[in-house]
One Martini backbone bead per residue (centre of mass of N, CA, C, O) as a GRO file, in nm:
protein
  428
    1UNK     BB    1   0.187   2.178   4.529
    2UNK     BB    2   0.122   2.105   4.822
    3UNK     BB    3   0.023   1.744   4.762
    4UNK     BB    4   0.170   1.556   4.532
    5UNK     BB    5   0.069   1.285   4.629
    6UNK     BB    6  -0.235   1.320   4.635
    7UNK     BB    7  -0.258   1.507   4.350
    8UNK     BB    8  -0.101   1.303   4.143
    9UNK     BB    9  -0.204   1.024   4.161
   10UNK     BB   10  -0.266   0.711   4.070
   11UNK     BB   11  -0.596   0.608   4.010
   12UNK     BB   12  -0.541   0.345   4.164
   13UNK     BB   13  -0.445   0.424   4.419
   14UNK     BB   14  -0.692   0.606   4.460
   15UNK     BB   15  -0.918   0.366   4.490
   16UNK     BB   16  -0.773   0.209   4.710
   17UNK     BB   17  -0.815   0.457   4.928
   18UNK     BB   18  -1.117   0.486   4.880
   19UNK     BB   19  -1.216   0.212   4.974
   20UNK     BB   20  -1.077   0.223   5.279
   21UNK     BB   21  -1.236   0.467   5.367
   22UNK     BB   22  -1.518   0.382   5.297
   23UNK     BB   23  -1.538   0.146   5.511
   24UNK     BB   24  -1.487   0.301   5.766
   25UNK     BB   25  -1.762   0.468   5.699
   26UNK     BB   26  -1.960   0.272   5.743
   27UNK     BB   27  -1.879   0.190   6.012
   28UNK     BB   28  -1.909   0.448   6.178
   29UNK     BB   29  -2.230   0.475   6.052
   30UNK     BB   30  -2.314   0.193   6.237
   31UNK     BB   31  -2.189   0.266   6.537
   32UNK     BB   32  -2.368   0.539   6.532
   33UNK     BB   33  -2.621   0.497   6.391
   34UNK     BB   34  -2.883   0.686   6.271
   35UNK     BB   35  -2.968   0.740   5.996
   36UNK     BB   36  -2.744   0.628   5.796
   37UNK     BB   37  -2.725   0.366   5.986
   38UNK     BB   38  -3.046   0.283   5.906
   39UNK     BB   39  -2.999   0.264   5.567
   40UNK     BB   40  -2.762   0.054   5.579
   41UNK     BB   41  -2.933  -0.192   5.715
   42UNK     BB   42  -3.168  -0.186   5.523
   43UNK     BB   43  -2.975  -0.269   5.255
   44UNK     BB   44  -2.767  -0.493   5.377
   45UNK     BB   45  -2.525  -0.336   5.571
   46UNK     BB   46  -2.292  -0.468   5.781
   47UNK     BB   47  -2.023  -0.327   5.655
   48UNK     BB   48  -1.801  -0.237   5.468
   49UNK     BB   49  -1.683  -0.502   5.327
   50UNK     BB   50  -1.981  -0.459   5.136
   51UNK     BB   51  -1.808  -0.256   4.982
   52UNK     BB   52  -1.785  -0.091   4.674
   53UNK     BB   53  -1.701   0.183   4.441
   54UNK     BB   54  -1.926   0.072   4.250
   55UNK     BB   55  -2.162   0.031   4.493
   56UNK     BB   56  -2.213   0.340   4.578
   57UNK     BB   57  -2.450   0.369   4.379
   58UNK     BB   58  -2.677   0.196   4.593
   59UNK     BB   59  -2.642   0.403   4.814
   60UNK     BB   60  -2.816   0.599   5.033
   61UNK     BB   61  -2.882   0.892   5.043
   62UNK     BB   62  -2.832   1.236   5.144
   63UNK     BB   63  -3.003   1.499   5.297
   64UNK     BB   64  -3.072   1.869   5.405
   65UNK     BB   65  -3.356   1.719   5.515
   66UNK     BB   66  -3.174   1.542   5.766
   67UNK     BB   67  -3.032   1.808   5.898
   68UNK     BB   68  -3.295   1.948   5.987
   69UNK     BB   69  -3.450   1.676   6.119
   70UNK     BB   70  -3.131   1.699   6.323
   71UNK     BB   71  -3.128   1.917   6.452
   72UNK     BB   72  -2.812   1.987   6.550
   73UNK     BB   73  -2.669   1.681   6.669
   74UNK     BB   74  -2.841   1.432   6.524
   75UNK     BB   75  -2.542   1.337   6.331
   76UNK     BB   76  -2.362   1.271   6.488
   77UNK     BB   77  -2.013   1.045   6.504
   78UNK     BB   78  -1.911   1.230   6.789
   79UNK     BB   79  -1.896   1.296   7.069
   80UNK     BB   80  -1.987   1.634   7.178
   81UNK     BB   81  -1.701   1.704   7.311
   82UNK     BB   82  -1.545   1.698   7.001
   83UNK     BB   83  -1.650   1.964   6.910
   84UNK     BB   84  -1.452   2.249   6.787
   85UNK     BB   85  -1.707   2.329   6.587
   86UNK     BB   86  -1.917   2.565   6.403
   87UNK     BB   87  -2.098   2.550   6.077
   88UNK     BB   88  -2.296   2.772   5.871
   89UNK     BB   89  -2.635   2.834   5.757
   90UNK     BB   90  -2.933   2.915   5.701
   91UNK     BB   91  -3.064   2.835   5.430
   92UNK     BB   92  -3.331   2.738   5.277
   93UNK     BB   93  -3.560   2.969   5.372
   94UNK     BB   94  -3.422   2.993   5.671
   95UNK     BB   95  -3.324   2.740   5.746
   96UNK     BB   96  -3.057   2.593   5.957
   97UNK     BB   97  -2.739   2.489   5.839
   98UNK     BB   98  -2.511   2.293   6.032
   99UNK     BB   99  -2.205   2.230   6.130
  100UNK     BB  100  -1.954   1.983   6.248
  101UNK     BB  101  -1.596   1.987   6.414
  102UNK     BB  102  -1.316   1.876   6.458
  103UNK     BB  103  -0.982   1.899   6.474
  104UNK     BB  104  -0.924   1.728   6.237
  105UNK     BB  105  -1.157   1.900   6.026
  106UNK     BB  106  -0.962   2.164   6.040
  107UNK     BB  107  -0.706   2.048   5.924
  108UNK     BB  108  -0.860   1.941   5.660
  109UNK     BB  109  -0.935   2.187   5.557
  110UNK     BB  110  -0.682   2.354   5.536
  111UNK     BB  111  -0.565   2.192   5.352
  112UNK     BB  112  -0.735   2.231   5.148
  113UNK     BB  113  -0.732   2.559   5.132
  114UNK     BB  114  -0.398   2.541   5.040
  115UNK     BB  115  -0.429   2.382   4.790
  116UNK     BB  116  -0.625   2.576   4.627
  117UNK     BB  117  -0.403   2.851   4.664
  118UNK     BB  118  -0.204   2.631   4.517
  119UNK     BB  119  -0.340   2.638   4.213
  120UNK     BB  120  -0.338   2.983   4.216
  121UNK     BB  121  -0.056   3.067   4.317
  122UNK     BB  122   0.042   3.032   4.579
  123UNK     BB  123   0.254   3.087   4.886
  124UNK     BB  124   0.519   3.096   5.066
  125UNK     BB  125   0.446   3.464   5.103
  126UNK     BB  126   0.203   3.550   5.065
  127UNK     BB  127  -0.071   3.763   4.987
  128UNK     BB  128  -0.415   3.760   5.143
  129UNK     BB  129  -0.701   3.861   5.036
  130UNK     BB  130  -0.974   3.827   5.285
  131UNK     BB  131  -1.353   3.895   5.138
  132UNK     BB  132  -1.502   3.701   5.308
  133UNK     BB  133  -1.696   3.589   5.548
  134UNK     BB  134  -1.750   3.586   5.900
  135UNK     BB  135  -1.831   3.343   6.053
  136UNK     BB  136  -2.038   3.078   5.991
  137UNK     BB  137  -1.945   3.108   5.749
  138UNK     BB  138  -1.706   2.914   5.555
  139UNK     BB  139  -1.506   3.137   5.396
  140UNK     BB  140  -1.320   3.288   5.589
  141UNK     BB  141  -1.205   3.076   5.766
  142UNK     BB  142  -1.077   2.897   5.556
  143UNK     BB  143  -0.900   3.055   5.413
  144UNK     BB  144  -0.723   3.139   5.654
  145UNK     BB  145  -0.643   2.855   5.739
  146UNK     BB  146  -0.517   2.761   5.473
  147UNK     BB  147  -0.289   3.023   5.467
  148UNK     BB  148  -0.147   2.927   5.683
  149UNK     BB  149  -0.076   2.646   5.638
  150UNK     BB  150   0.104   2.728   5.399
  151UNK     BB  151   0.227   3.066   5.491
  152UNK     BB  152   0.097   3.284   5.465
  153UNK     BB  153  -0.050   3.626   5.438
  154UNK     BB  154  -0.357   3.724   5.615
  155UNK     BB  155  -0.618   3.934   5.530
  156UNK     BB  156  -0.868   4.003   5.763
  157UNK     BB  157  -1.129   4.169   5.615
  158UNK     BB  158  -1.398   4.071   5.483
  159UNK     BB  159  -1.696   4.238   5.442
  160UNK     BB  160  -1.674   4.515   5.337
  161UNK     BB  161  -1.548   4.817   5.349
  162UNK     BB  162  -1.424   4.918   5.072
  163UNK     BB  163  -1.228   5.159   5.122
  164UNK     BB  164  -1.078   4.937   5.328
  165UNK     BB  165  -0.983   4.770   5.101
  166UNK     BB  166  -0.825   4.904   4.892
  167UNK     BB  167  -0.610   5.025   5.089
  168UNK     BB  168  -0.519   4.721   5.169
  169UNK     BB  169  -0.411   4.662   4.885
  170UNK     BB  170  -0.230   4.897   4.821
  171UNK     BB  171  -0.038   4.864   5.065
  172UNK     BB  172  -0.035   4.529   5.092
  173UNK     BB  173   0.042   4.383   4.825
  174UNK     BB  174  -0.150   4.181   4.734
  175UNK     BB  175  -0.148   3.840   4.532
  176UNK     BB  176  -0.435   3.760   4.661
  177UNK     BB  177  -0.778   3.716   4.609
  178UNK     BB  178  -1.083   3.648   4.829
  179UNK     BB  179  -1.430   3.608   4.715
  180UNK     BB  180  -1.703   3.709   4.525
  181UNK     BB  181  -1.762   3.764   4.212
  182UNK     BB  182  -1.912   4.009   4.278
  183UNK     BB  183  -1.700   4.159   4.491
  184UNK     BB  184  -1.478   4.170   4.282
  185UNK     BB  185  -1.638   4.403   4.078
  186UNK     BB  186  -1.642   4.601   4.292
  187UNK     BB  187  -1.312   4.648   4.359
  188UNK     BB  188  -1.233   4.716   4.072
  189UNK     BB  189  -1.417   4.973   4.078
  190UNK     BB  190  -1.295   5.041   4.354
  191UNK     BB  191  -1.012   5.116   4.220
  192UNK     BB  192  -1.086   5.342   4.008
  193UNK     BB  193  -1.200   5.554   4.128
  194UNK     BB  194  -0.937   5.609   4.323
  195UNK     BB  195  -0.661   5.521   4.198
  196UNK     BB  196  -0.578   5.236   4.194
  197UNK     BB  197  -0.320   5.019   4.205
  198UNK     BB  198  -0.281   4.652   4.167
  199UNK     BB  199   0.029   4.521   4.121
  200UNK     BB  200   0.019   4.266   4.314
  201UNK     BB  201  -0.206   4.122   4.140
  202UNK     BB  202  -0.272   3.753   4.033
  203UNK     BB  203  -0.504   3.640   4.191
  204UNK     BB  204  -0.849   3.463   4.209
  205UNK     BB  205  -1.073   3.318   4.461
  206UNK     BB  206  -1.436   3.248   4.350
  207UNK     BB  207  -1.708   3.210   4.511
  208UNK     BB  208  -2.044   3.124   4.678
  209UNK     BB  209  -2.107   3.109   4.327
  210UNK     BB  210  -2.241   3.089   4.043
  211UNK     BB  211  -2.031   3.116   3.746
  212UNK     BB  212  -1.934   3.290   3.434
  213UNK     BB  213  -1.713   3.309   3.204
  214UNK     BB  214  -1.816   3.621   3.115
  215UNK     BB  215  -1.737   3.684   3.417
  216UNK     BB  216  -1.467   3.656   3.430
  217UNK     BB  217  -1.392   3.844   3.225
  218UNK     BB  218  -1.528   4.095   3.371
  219UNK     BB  219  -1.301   4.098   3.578
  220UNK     BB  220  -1.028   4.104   3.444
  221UNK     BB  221  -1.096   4.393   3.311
  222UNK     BB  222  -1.068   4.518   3.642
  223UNK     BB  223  -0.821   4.275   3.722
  224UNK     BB  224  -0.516   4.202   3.762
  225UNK     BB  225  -0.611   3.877   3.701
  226UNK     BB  226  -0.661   3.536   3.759
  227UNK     BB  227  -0.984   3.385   3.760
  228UNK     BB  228  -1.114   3.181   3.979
  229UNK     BB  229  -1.235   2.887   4.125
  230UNK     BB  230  -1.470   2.781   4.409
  231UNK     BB  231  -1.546   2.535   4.591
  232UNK     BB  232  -1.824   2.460   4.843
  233UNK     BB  233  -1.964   2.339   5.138
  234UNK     BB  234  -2.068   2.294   5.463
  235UNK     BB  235  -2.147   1.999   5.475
  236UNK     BB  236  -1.862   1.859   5.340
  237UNK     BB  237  -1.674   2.171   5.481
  238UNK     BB  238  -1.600   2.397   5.232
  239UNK     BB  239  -1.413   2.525   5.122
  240UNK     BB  240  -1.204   2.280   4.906
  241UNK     BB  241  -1.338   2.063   4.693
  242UNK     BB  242  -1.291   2.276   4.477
  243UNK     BB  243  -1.041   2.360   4.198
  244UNK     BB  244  -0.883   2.588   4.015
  245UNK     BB  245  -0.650   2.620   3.777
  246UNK     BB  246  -0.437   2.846   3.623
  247UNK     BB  247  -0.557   2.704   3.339
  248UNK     BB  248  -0.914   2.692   3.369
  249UNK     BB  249  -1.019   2.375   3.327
  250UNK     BB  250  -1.137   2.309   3.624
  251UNK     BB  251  -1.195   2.115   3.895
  252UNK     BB  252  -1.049   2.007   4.169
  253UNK     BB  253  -1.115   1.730   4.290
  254UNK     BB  254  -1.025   1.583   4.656
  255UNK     BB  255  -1.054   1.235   4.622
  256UNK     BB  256  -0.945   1.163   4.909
  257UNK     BB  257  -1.235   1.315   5.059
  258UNK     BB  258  -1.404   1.304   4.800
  259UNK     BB  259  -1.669   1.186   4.648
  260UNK     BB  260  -1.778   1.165   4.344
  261UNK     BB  261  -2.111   1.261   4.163
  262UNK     BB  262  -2.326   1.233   3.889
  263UNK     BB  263  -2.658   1.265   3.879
  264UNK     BB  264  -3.000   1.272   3.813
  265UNK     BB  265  -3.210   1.450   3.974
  266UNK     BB  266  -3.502   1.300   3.919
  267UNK     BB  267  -3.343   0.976   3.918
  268UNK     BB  268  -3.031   0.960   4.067
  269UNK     BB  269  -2.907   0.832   3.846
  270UNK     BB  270  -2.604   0.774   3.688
  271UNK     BB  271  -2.424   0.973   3.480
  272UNK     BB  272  -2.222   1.084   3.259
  273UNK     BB  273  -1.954   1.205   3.175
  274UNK     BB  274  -2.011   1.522   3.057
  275UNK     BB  275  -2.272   1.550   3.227
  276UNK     BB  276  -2.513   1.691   3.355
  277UNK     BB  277  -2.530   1.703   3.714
  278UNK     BB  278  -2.568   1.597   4.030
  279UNK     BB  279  -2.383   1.657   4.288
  280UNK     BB  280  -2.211   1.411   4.457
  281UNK     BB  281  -2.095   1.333   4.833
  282UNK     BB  282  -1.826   1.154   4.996
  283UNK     BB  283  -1.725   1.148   5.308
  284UNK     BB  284  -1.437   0.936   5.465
  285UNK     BB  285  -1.263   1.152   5.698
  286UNK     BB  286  -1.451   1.268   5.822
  287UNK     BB  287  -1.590   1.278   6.184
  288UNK     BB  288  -1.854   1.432   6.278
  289UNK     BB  289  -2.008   1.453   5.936
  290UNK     BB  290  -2.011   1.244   5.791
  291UNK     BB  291  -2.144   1.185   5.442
  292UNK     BB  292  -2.356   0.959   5.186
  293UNK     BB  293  -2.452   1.074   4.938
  294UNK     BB  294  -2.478   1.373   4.887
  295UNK     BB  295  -2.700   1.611   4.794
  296UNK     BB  296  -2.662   1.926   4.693
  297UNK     BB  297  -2.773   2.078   4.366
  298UNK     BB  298  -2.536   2.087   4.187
  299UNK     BB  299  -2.471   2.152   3.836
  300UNK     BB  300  -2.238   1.930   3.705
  301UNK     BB  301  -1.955   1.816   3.537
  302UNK     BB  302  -1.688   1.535   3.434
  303UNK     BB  303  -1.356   1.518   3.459
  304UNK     BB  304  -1.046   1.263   3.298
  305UNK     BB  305  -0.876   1.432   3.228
  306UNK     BB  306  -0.600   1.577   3.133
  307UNK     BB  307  -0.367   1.810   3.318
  308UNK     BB  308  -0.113   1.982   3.259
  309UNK     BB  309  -0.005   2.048   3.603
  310UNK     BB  310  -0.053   1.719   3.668
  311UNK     BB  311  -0.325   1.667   3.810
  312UNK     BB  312  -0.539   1.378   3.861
  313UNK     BB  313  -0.790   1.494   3.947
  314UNK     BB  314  -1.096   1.545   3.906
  315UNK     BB  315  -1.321   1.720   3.693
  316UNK     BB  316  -1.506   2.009   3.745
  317UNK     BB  317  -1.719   2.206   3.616
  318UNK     BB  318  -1.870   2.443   3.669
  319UNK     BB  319  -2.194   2.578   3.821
  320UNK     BB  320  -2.467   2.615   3.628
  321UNK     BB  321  -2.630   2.546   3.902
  322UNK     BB  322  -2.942   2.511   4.088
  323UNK     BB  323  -3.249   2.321   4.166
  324UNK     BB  324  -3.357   2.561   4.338
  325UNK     BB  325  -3.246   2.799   4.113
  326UNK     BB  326  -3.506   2.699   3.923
  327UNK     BB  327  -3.681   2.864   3.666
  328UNK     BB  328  -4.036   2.854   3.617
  329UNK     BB  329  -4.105   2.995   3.295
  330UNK     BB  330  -4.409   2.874   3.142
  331UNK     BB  331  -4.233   2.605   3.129
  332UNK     BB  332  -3.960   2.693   3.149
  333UNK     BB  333  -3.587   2.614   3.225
  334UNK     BB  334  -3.395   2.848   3.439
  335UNK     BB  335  -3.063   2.948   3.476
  336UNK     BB  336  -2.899   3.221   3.548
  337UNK     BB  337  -2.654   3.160   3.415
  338UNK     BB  338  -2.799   3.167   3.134
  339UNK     BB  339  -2.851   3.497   3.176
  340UNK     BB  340  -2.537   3.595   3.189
  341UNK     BB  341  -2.406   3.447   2.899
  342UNK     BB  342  -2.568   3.634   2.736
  343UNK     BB  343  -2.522   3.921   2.853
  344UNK     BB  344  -2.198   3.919   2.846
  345UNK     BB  345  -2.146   3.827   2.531
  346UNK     BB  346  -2.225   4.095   2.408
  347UNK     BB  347  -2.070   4.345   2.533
  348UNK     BB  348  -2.319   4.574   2.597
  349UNK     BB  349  -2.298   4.533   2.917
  350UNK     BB  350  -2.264   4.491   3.200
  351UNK     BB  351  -2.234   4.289   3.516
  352UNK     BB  352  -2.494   4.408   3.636
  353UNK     BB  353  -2.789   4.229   3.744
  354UNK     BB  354  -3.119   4.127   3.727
  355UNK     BB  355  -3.366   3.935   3.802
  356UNK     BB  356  -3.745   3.953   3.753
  357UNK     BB  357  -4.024   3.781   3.879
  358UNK     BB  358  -4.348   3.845   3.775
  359UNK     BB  359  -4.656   3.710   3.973
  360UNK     BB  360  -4.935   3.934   3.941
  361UNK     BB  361  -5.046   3.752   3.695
  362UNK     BB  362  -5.130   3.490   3.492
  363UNK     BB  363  -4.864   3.553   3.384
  364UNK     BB  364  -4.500   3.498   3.348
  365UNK     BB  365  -4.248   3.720   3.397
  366UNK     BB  366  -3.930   3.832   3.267
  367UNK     BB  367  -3.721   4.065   3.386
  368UNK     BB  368  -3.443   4.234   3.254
  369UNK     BB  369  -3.184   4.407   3.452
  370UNK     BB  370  -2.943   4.672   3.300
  371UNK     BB  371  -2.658   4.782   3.177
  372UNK     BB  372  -2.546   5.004   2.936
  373UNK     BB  373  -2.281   5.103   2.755
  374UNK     BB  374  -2.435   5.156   2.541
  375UNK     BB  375  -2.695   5.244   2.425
  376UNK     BB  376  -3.003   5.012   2.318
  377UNK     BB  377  -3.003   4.674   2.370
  378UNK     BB  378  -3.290   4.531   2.383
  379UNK     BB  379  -3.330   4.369   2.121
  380UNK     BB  380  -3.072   4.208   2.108
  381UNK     BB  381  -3.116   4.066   2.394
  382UNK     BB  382  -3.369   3.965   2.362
  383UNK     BB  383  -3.283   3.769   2.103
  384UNK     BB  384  -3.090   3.623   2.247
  385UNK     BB  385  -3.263   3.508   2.495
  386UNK     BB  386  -3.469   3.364   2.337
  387UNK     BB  387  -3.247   3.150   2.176
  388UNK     BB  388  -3.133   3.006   2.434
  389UNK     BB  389  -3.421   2.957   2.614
  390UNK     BB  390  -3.700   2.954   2.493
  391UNK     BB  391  -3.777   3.262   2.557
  392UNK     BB  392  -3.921   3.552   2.691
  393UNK     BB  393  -3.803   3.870   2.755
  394UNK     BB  394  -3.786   4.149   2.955
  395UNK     BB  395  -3.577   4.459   2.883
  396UNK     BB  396  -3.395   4.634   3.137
  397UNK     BB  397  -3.246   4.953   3.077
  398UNK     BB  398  -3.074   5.123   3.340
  399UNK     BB  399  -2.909   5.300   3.504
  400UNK     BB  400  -2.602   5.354   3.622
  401UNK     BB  401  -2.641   5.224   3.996
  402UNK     BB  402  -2.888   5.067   4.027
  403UNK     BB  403  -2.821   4.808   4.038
  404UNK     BB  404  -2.681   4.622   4.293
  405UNK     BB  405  -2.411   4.585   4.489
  406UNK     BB  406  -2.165   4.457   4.643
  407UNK     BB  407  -2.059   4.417   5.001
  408UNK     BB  408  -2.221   4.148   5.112
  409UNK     BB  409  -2.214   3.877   5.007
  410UNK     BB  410  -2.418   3.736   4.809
  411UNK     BB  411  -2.570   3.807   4.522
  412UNK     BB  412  -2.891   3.916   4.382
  413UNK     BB  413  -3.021   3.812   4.080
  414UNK     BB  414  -3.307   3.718   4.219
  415UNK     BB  415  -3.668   3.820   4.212
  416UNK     BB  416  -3.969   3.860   4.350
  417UNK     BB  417  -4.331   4.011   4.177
  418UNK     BB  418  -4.630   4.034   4.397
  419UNK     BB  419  -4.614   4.318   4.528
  420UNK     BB  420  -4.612   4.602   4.498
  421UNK     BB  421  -4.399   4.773   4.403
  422UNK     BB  422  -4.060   4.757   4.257
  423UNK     BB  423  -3.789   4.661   4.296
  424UNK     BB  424  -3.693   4.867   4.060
  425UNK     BB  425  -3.622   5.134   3.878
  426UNK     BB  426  -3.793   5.096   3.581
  427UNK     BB  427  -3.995   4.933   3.646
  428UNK     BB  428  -4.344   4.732   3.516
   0.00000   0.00000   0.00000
């Protein structure tokens, strides 16, 4: 562990902390007015200590339309000149969401980022091949500094350039990789064309996109490493928010920095453990961009059972989807992890695929488009995902190569087919 104090506590000790963190920023968000300020006034909160951490499930939501509406600097809860740093992403359908830090947040990235790569079993001295991207995108420059803080020695690759990723793999012989899981699946493959054997690669820390289990099991069988997951929002902090040990069975949130909720999307209502629901987080460490009861969109469940690791943390499952990426086809919500667990459980189709929606007649038909290992497995892989979906798809297996690879980015495993050609050929 990094920090066996913080990740070991006791779950006592743990809500201790947490209530009096939860107090400062209650405090700090009323000091600063703002929105989220204006609406804890509203609800009847005069201080923090009107707030205990059983009622924090009833103070309103922060949402990524706050983020868009206050665009770029209008929720600052510390004066503009304390910002050391701006990261975010294009947002959804390309509206811009910006994420401001000081040097303390700066600081407790680095530390959740080292804690990260000490799940998956990094220490100081390890080498790290850091090929997610840098600039604005909040993966290549966290993980780097997270990489230092532990003590590490990080190869800043960043994405693409694959020839030369494969190169730096077997040169500087890293024994953690950390990029997009389809990133990962694109290197594993462009190391065995190559004839590279990357023998001191032994973990990978894998987010910036839902992955399924199938997917894992089709990484690790292209590259000799245990593949974890990795959690994180620009939102919240970036990579770091949660992570898998090398159990495998659930990632650890950092519960002294991020206090996490599960609800039902459609009534925001709190879900019981165990039961899928949307990850909500109230950050009360935070100094630049503090947020309370974050609405992610992203859905998980929590466990708080006990991890051989020793770790005391709450544990979420990967994450099933994404609100926002949910498909509805004839009336059916399908997300698109759940026909990836499908297609690679099969074990007939290789791992790269794509969905298309295609919207051009009366009827929204889904297409799915995969690469088979042999034969022709068509109607097997129809049949079970009518089976899983309860929806009827239909399948087209196309040459290898066909699917496009990751270079650089997430993967884009879904598109919509409105007029125009065909997305891939040899679809109809």
């Amino acid at each position: 562990m990094f920090d066996p104090k913080a990740e070991a506590m006791s779950p006592d000790e743990r809500a201790a902390l947490q209530r009096h963190r939860l107090w400062g920023l209650v405090d700090r968000l009323l000091a600063a007015g703002g929105v989220q300020g204006r609406r804890l006034k509203d609800a009847g909160v005069g201080g923090g200590s009107d707030v205990t951490l059983a009622e924090l499930r009833d103070l309103p939501f922060t949402t990524k339309q706050d983020l868009w509406d206050n665009y770029p600097f209008g929720m600052l809860a510390v004066p503009r000149d304390q910002v050391a740093a701006v990261h975010g992403s294009s947002g959804t359908r390309g509206r811009p969401t910006l994420v401001a830090y000081t040097k303390a947040d700066l600081d407790l990235w680095a530390a959740m980022c080292a804690r990260s790569l000490s799940c998956a079993g990094a220490s100081p001295g390890s080498i790290v091949h850091n090929a997610y991207g840098y600039g604005l995108f909040t993966g290549g420059i966290g993980i780097h500094q997270g990489a230092v803080a532990l003590g590490a020695t990080v190869v800043p690759m960043s994405g693409g350039m694959t020839e030369r990723q494969v190169r730096m793999l077997a040169d500087l012989r890293a024994d953690v990789l950390t990029c997009t899981p389809a990133y990962a699946l694109r290197l594993g493959e462009a190391l065995a064309e190559a004839g590279a054997e990357p023998h001191a690669l032994k973990a990978g820390l894998f987010g910036a996109e839902p992955w399924s289990e199938e997917l894992r099991a089709a990484i690790e069988n292209v590259l000799p490493i245990k593949a974890m997951d990795i959690y994180g929002l620009s939102e919240v902090i970036g990579p770091g928010v949660a992570t898998e040990c090398v159990e495998q069975d659930g990632l650890h949130v950092n519960e002294d920095h991020f206090i996490v909720e599960t609800v039902d999307p459609e009534t925001g209502r709190p879900v019981e453990d165990g039961t899928p629901g949307e990850l909500v987080f109230t950050t009360p460490t935070k100094q630049a961009l503090p947020l309370l009861r974050y609405r992610t969109g992203d859905i998980a469940s929590l466990d708080r059972g006990e991890c051989p690791c020793g770790r005391t943390l709450v544990r979420m499952s990967k994450v099933l989807g994404r609100v926002d990426d949910m498909l509805v086809v004839r009336g059916v919500n399908v997300y698109p992890s759940e026909v990836e667990r499908v297609l690679l459980g099969t074990g007939l189709v290789g791992p790269h695929y794509q969905l298309v929606v295609d919207r051009r007649g009366p009827a929204v038909r889904l297409l799915v488009a995969c690469e088979a290992l042999s034969g022709d497995p068509r109607d097997e892989l129809a049949h079970g995902l009518g089976e899983s979906l309860g929806l009827s798809a239909e399948v087209f297996v196309l040459p290898e190569g066909t699917v496009p690879r990751v270079e650089v980015g997430k993967a884009v495993r879904v598109v919509s087919w409105d007029d125009g050609g065909p997305p891939l050929p040899g679809l109809t």
